[in-house]
C-alpha positions as CSV (number, residue, x, y, z in Angstrom):
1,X,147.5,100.2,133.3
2,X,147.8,104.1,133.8
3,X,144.8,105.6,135.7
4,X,144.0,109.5,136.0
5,X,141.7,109.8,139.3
6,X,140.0,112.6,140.2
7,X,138.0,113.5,143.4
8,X,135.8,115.8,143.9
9,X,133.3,115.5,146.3
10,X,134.4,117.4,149.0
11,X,136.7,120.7,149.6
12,X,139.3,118.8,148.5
13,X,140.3,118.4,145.0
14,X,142.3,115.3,144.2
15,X,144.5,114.5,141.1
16,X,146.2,111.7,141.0
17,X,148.4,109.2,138.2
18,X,148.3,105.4,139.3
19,X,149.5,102.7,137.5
20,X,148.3,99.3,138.2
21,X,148.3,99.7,142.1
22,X,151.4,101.9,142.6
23,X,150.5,105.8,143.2
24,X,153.4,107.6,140.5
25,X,152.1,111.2,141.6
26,X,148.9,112.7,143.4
27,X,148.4,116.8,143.7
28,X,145.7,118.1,146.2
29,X,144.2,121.3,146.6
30,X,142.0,122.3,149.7
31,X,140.4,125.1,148.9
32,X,136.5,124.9,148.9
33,X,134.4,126.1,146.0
34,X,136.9,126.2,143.5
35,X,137.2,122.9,141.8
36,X,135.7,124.2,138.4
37,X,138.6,126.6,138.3
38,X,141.0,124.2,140.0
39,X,140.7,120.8,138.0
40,X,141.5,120.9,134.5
41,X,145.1,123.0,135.8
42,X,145.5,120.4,138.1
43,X,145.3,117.4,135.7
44,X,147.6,119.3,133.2
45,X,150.1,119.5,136.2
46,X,150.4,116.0,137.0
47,X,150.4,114.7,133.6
48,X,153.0,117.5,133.2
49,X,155.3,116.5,136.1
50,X,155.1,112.5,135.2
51,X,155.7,113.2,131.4
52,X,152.4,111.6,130.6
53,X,149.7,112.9,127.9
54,X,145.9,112.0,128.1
55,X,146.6,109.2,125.6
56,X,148.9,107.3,127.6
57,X,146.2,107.3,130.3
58,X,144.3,103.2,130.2
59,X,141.4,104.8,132.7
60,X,139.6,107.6,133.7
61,X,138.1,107.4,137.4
62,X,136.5,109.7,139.3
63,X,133.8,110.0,142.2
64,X,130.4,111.7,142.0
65,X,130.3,114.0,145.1
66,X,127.4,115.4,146.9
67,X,128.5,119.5,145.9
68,X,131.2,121.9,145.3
69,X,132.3,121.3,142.1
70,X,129.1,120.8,140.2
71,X,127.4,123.4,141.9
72,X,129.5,126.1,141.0
């Protein structure tokens, strides 16, 4: 199962590719209030790098964090 993880609930933004348990690629970015600009590049980047397209992806996960990106 291929999962596309995404965290956002602090000044960190996380994207990351796992499949079953194994982590293929994960790209950070640490750069506070800047997640709505920062996300959707950074999920085209690592679907990019591991030759993956949305469709391949089995699960979406992601958290619900207390600010930043849904405050912008």
């Amino acid at each position: 199962m291929k999962i596309l993880a995404i965290d956002t609930a602090t000044e960190v933004c996380s994207v990351a590719i796992l499949e079953d348990k194994n982590v293929i690629l994960e790209k950070t970015l640490d750069a506070i209030n800047t997640h709505s600009v920062a996300l959707m590049p950074l999920v085209d980047e690592v679907l990019s790098k591991t030759n993956l397209t949305i469709n391949d992806i089995d699960l979406f996960a992601c958290d619900k964090g207390p600010r930043f990106f849904y405050w912008n």
